[in-house]
N, C-alpha and C positions, 0 to 999 in steps of 0.2 A: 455375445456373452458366453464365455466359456461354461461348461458342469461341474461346478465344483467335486470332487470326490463325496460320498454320501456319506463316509466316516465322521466328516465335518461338519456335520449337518447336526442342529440340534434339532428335535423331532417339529418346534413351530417352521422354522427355516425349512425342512423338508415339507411341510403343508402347503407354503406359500410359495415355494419354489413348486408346487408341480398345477398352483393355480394358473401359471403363464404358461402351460405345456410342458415345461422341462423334466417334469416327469409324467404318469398316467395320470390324466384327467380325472380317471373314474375315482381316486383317493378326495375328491371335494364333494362325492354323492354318498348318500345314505344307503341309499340302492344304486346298481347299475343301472344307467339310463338303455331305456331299451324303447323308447318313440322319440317324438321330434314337437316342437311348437314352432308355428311360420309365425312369424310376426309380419305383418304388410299393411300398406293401404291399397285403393282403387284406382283413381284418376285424380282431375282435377278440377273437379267441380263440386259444391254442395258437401251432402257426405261421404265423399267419397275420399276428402282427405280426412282421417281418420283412424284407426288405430284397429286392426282387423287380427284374431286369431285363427292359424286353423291348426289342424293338428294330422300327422302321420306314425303309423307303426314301423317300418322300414327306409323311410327319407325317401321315396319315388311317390308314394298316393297319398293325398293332402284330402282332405274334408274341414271344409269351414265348419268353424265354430259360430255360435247366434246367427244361424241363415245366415252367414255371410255381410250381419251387420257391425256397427264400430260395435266394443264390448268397453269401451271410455268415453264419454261425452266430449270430442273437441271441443268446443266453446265452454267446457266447464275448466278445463287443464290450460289454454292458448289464451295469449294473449290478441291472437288473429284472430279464431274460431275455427282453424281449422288447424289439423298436423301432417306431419310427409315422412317418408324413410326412418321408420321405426326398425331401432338397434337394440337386442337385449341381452343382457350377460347372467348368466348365474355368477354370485358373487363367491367371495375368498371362505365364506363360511356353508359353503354348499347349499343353502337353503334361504340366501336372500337375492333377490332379483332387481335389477338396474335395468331401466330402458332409457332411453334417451331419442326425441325427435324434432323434426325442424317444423318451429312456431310458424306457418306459413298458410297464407288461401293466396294459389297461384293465379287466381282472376285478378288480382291486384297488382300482378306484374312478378317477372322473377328476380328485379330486385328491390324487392317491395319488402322484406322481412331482415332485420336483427336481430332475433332471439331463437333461444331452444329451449324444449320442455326437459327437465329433469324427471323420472318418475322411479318408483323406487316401490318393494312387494317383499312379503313372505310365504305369500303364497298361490302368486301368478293370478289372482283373481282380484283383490283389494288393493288399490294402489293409491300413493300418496303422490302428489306432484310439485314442484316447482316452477318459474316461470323464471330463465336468465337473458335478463336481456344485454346482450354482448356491446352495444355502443351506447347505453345508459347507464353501465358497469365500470367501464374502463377510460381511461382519456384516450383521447387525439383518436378518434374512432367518429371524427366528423362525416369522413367519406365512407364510411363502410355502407356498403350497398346489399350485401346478401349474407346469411350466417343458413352454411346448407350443411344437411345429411352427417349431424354429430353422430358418436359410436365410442363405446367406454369399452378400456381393458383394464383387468390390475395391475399393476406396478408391484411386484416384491418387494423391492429393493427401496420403495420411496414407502412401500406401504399402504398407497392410497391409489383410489380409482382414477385415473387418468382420462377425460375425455378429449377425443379429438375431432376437428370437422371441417371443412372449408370456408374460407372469408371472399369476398372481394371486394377492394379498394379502389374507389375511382376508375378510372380505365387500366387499373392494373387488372391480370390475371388472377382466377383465385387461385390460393394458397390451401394448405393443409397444415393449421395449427393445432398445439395441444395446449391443457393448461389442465389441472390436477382440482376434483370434487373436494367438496369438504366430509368431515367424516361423516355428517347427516346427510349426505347425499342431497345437498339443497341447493347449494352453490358452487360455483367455480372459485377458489381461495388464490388460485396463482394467475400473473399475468400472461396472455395466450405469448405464447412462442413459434415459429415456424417449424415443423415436424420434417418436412421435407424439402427440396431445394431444389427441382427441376433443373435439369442442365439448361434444358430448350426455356427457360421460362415461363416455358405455356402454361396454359391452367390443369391445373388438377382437382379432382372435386372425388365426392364418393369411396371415402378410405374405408380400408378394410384390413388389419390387422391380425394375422395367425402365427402364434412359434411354433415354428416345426424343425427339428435337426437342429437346436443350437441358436436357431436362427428367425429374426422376426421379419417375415414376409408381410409387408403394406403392397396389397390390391388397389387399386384407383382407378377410376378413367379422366383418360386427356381429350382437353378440347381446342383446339385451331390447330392445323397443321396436322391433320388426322384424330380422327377420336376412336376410342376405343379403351380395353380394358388392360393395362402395363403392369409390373410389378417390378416395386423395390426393396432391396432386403437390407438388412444390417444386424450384428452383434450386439447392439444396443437398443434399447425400445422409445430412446428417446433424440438418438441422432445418429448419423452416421449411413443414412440410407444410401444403397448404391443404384442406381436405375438398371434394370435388366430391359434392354429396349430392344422389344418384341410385343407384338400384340397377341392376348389370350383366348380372344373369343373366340369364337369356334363358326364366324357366321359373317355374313357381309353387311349383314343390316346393323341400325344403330343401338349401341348397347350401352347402359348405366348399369350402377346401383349392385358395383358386385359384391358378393359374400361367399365366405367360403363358411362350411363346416364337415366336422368329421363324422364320418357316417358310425352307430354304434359297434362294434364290435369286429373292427375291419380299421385296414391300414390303410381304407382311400381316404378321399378326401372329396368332397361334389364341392367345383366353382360353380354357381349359379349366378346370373344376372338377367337385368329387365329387357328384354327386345321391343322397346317403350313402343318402336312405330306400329308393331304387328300384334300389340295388345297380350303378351305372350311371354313365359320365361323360356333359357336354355339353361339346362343342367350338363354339366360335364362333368365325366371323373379326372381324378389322378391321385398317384400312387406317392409322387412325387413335388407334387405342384409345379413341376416343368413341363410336364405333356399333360394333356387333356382329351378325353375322349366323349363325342357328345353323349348322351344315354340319353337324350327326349322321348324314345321309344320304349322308355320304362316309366314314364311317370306321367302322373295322371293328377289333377285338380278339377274338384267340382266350384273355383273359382278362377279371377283374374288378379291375381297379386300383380300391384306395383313394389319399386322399391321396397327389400324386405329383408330379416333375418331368419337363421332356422338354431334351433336351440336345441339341444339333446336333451331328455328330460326323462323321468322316473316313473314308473308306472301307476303309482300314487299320486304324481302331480299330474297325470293323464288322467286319470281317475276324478281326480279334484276339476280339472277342466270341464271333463263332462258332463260331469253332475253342473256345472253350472251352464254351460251353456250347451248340449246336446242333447237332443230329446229326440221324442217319439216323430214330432210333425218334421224337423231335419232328418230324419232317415227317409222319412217318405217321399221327401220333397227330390231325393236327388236320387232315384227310379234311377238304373241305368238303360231298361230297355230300350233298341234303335226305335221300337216305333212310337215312343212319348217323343211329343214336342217340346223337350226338356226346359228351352226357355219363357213355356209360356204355362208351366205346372201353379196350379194354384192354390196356398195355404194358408186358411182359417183356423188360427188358433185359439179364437175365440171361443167357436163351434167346433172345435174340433173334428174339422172336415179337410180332404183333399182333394183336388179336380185335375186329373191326366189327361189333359185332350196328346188324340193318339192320331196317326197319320194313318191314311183313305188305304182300307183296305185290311185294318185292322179286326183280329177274329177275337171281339166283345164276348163272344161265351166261355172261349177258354186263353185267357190273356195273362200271362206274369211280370209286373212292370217290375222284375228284378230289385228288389230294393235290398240295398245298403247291408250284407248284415256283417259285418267288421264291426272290431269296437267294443265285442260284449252285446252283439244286439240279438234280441230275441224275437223274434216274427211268429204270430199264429193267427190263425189256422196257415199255411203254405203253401206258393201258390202252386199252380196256375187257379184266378177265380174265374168267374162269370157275375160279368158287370152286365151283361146283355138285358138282365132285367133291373137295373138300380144299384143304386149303390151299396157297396161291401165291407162289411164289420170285418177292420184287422186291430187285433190287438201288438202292443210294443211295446218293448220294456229294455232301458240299456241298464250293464252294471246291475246293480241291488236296487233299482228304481223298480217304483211297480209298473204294472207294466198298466198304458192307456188307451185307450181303444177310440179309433179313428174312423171315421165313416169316408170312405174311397169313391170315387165316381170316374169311370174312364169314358171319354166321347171322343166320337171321331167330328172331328172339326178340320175348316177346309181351308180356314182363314189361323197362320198367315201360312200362304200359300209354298213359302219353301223355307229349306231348315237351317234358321241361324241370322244374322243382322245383314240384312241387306234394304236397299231406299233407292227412291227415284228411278220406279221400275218403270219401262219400255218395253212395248211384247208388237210383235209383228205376226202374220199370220204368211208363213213363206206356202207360195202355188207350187214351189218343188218340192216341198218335202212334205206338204200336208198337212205339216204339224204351226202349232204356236210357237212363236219363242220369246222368250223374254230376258231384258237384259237390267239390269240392274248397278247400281252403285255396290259398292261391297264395302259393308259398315262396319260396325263395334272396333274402330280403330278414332282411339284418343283424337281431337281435333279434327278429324274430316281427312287422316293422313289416310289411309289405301291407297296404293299405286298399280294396283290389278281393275281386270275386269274379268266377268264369268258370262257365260250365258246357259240358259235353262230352254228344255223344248218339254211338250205335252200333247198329246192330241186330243186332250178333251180341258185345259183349264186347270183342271184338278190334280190330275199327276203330273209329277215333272222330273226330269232327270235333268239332272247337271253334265252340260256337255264340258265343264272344267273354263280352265283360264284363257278367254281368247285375242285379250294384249294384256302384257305385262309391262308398263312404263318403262323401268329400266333396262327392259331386256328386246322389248319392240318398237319403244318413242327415242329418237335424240335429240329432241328441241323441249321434253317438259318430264320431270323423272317425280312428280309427286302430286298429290290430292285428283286421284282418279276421279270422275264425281260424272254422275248426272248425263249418261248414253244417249240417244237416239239413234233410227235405223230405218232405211230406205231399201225395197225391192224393188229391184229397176229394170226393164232389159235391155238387154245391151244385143246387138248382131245376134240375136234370136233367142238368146239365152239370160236367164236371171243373172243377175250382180247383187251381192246386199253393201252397200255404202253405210257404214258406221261413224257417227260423228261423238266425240266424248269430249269432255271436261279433263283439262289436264294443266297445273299452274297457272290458274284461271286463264285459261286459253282455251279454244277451239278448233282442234283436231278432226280429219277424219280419214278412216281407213278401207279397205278394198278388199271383195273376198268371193270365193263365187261359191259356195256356202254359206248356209246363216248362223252355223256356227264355229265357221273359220275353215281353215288360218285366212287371217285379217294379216293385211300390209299395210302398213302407216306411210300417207303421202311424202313424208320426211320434211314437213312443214306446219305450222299452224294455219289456219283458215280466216281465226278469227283474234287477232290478239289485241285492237284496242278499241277503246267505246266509239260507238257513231259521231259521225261531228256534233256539236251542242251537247253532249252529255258528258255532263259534269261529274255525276257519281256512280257509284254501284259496281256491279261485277262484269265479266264475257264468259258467263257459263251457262250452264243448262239450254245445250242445243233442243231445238223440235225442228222434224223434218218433213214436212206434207206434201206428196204430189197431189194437185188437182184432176179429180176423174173427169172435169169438163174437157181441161187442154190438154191434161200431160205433162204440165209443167212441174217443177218442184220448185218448192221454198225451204227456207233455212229461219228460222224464226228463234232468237237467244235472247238473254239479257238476266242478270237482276238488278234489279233498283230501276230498271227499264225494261219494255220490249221493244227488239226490232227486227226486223225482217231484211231479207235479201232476196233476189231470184238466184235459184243455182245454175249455173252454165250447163250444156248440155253433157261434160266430163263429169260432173253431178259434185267434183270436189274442188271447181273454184266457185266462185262467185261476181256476180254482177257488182262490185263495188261503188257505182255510178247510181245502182237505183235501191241503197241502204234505205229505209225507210224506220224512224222511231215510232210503234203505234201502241204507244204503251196505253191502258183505257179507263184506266182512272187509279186515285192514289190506293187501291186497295191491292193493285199489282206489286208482289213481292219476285216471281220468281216463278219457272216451269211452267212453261208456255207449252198449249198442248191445242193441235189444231186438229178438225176432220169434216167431213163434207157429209150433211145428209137434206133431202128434199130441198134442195136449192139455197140450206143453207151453209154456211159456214162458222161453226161455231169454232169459239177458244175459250179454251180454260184455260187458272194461273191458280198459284198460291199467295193468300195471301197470310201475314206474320211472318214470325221467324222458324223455322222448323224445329228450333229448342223449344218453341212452344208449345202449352198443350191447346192451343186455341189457334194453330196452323193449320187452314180451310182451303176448302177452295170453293172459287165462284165462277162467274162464264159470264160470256157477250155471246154477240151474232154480229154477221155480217152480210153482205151480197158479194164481198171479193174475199180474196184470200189476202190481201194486202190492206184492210181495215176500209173505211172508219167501223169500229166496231160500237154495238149498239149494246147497251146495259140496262139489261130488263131490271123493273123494281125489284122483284126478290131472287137475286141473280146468284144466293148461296148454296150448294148443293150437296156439300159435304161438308159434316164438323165432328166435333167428339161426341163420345157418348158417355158422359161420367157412368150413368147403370150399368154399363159394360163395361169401363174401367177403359174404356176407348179414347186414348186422346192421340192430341199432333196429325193428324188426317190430311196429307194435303201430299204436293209433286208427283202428280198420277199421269196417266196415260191413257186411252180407250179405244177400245177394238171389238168390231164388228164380224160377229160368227158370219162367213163367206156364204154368198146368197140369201142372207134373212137380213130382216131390220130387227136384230137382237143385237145388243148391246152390252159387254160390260166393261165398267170401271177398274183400273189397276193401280194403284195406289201405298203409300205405304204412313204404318202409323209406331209411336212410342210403340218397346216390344212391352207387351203384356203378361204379368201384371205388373213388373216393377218398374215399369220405363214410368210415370208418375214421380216418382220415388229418386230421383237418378238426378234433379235438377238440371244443367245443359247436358251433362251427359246422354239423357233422353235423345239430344236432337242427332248423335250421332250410335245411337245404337236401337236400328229401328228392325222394322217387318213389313215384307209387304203382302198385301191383302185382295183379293180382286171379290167386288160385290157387283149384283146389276144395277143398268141404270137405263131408265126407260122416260120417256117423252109422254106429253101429256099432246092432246086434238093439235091444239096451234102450234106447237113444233117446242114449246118449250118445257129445258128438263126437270124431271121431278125430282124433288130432294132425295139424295140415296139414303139409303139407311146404310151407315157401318154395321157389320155382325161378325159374331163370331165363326158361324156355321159355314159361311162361304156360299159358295153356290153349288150344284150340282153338275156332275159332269158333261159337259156340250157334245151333242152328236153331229 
């Protein structure tokens, strides 16, 4: 589209033409916009698809709006009950708001949905909705299989809001069509049209539309034959795209869900998109939109947006945001101090109370948990307090609010025992270094996707340092590059000296690796160990290795399975296996998963999980044995761990257990929903966990007593 000369312009013409960019933006605000509104959802479970605000001053630091819950009912707006990739535009009249999202709940498959929400605002808080469903609207829309990730621009020239979004047809690729709202923003009034025309005809999904310089730049990402994020431009808004084929992201992992917008008062421009696997956005500038530079190192979120928009906004309609959803007990909740256990901060808005559990070692008499004060917020009395004797009166007040007074409590709590989502801990206690280690699954990633693995050392339990990342699928496996899951860990010695043998979970396979450290560098055999089910079994998984040597022989075993257990002997290289004497000992149907063996007074006990780990009713229970190769024996009340609703304790189960060297002391390593919102999270819970170590002690005849989960943890071991 060429610029017309502005002579020519009659003053509505000159309104409308600078609502598409072609002239300053800032001529359709009342004020200059001087903050930002994130529009996003979470995941894909429960509520997490959903319609989520947060807001920034500068476009690099974000704070969720309503704790970071939906601020729209899905099931009130959806014809699913749930929504995804929320798009919002300030409209042609500077003060009315268009969002647009896809009517979808991804449990139901992802091409399970035809429709998108319409939603429509004058004041970013109250909004009215629609519901189009795209193959109940239109004919020969038999095969339509998916209606993803719509997004509205104005049209000048047609006068009307323009949305567009992806389809896909049968085993065609999706497409990027548009079709034009009606003036009530309720319906779509034109037949959809194909907006773009890929040379490769691969699919395109995720458009994103900016005019800059004349020109109207469509963002996408492509999927078969490379995915990533491309861009195509054209002189027209409605045809004429040309592919500039190059990819934009700035990263090797997989990326969705780009948006661009213009930062206030500056010539750049931030492309931002979802790096869906690693639960994480990247922001990049440019000046241009031809080069991009990452900036991740400027910005900051006290949440995890999926698929999302950023919207420039006014400082009155920030104003208006906060007064409705930002308050006193949101500023407290998101403390930045390193020593709060930020994910497990707990807020009573009821009672207007908040609880800091803090990490070991923390000085309770004079401690400042840094809270928030951006925004307008006013904090009194300032810290540093003293929590040493009870809890502490702060008053808070954002804006013209009065201000409310919150009763604080900071405890040092021990449980969960390191910082941030990690499951299906393993801890070995290595005779060369003295210390504990533990190795963990590394969680809070969508689906069970992490491709890394960490390990942690402590010399007492309690304290842990991260010894960092000690294989990286993609960068140390070449037979399985996704769903890290579920370690175990052998001290062995080998010609006089220790080995630790590391077995993992990697595309439900079984891996294991070579180190003579226990916490690396680890070599991968450059093979799987374990890649399909024992003869006779029909279903279930090849993960969650256990690795037990017997202090009787010296022998080690390899023990995996879910939906089964079964055992192997390991050969004396410790990384093949006896394949001849597999054995299924699976010990009754309450066996789900993470087999966990050890030897004490002549017996041989095993623990498993049983449910599903999305649940909050994932336990675990135990046999005995006289071998380490079964039949194993199932005492009557053979449950030893479950939740504790009074503690807000659920999902308790894929644990471990290790015995402090020369006692018969004992504790349990386990990991559970992270607390308090892992409840709250529906599946998502099973993959964003904590892990936790409690003791666990035997009763005269050798069997074990029910643990108690707590918070407190245990005490540091000498």
């Amino acid at each position: 589209m060429m610029i017309p000369n502005k002579s020519r312009f009659k003053p509505r013409s000159l309104f409308l033409a600078a609502l598409t960019g072609i002239l300053s933006i800032s001529n359709v605000y009342a004020q200059k916009p001087s903050a930002y509104l994130f529009t996003y959802f979470t995941g894909n479970t429960g509520n997490e698809e959903a319609i989520r605000f947060g807001i920034s001053k500068d476009g690099y630091n974000y704070k969720a709006l309503n704790n970071d819950q939906p601020i729209i009912s899905s099931a009130k707006i959806s014809s699913t009950g749930g929504v995804r990739d929320p798009h919002i535009l300030r409209g042609a009249d500077g003060k009315t708001f268009y969002m647009v999202v896809t009517d979808m709940v991804s449990a139901r498959g992802w091409d399970s949905n035809r429709a998108m929400v319409l939603l429509k605002s004058t004041d970013l808080v109250n909004w009215t909705s629609s519901i189009v469903n795209i193959q109940k609207k239109y004919p020969k829309q038999e095969d339509l299989l998916r209606v993803w990730a719509p997004q509205t621009i104005y049209d000048a020239k047609a006068k009307k809001y323009m949305v567009y979004w992806s389809m896909k047809h049968g085993n065609g690729p999706d497409i990027i069509y548009y079709s034009y709202a009606n003036a009530d923003f309720t319906d779509l009034e034109t037949e959809p049209k194909q907006l773009f025309f890929s040379p490769t005809n691969g699919s395109c999904i995720d458009g994103d539309i900016i005019f800059h310089n004349g020109k109207y730049h469509l963002f996408f990402k492509t999927e078969g034959g490379g995915n990533g994020i491309k861009k195509a431009v054209s002189t027209k808004l409605t045809e004429g795209y040309v592919l500039e084929d190059k990819y934009l992201q700035q990263t090797k992992e997989a990326v969705e869900g780009a948006g661009v917008f213009k930062l206030n008062n500056s010539k750049d421009y931030i492309l931002m998109y979802d790096v869906y696997m690693k639960g994480r956005y990247q922001f990049t500038k440019s000046a241009d939109l031809e080069n991009f530079k990452v900036v991740d190192q400027d910005v900051t979120m006290d949440f995890h947006p999926r698929h999302g928009t950023v919207l420039p906004i006014t400082q009155k309609e920030l104003e208006r945001l906060t007064a409705k959803w930002y308050n006193g007990a949101t500023i407290l909740k998101t403390a930045k101090s390193n020593s709060i256990k930020k994910n497990n901060i707990v807020l009573d808005t009821v009672n207007s109370t908040v609880y800091l559990p803090v990490k070991p070692g923390t000085n309770l008499a004079s401690f400042d948990p840094e809270f928030d004060k951006g925004l307008d917020v006013v904090i009194s009395p300032k810290g540093p307090y003293n929590f040493s004797n009870g809890p502490v009166k702060i008053n808070v007040s954002v804006g013209a609010k009065t201000a409310k007074n919150y009763s604080v409590t900071a405890s040092e709590d021990h449980n969960p025992v390191l910082n941030g989502y990690f499951a299906d801990p393993e801890i070995v206690y290595s005779n060369k270094t003295k210390k504990y280690h533990l190795y963990p699954t590394s969680d809070g990633f969508t689906g069970w996707s992490g491709n890394f693995f960490k390990s942690f050392s402590s010399p007492d339990l309690v304290n842990w340092t991260d010894d960092g990342v000690i294989i990286d699928l993609p960068k140390n496996v070449t037979w399985a590059k996704r769903n890290a899951w579920a370690p175990t860990i052998a001290e062995k010695k080998v010609n006089g000296d220790y080995k630790y043998f590391y077995y993992f979970t990697a595309a439900q396979k079984i891996g294991v690796a070579v180190a003579d450290l226990p916490n690396g560098p680890f070599k991968d055999s450059g093979k799987p160990l374990i890649a399909k089910r024992p003869n006779g079994v029909r279903g279930g998984q090849e993960i969650d290795p256990d690795v037990f040597t017997d202090p009787q022989t010296g022998k080690s075993y390899l023990y995996w399975g879910n939906g089964y257990m079964a055992v192997a002997p390991l050969n004396d290289d410790m990384i093949s296996i006896d394949t001849t004497a597999i054995k299924v000992i699976t010990p009754d149907n309450t066996f789900r998963e993470g087999a966990e063996v050890f030897y004490r007074n002549g017996k041989y006990y095993f623990l498993w999980s049983e449910d599903d780990t999305r649940s909050e009713n994932y336990r675990v229970r135990y046999g005995y044995s006289d071998s380490p190769t079964g039949k194993i024996i199932i005492p009557k009340d053979n449950l030893i761990l479950a939740k504790d609703p009074s503690l807000a304790i659920f999902g308790t189960g894929h644990n471990s257990v290790i015995q402090v060297p020369g006692k018969d002391e004992w504790y349990i390593v386990y990991h559970r929903f992270t607390r308090p919102n892992g409840i709250t999270m529906g599946d998502a819970a099973g993959y964003n966990r904590e892990v936790c170590i409690d003791k666990m002690e035997f009763n005269a005849d050798g069997s074990i007593k029910k643990v108690l989960p707590t918070l407190t943890g245990i005490k540091p071991v000498k």
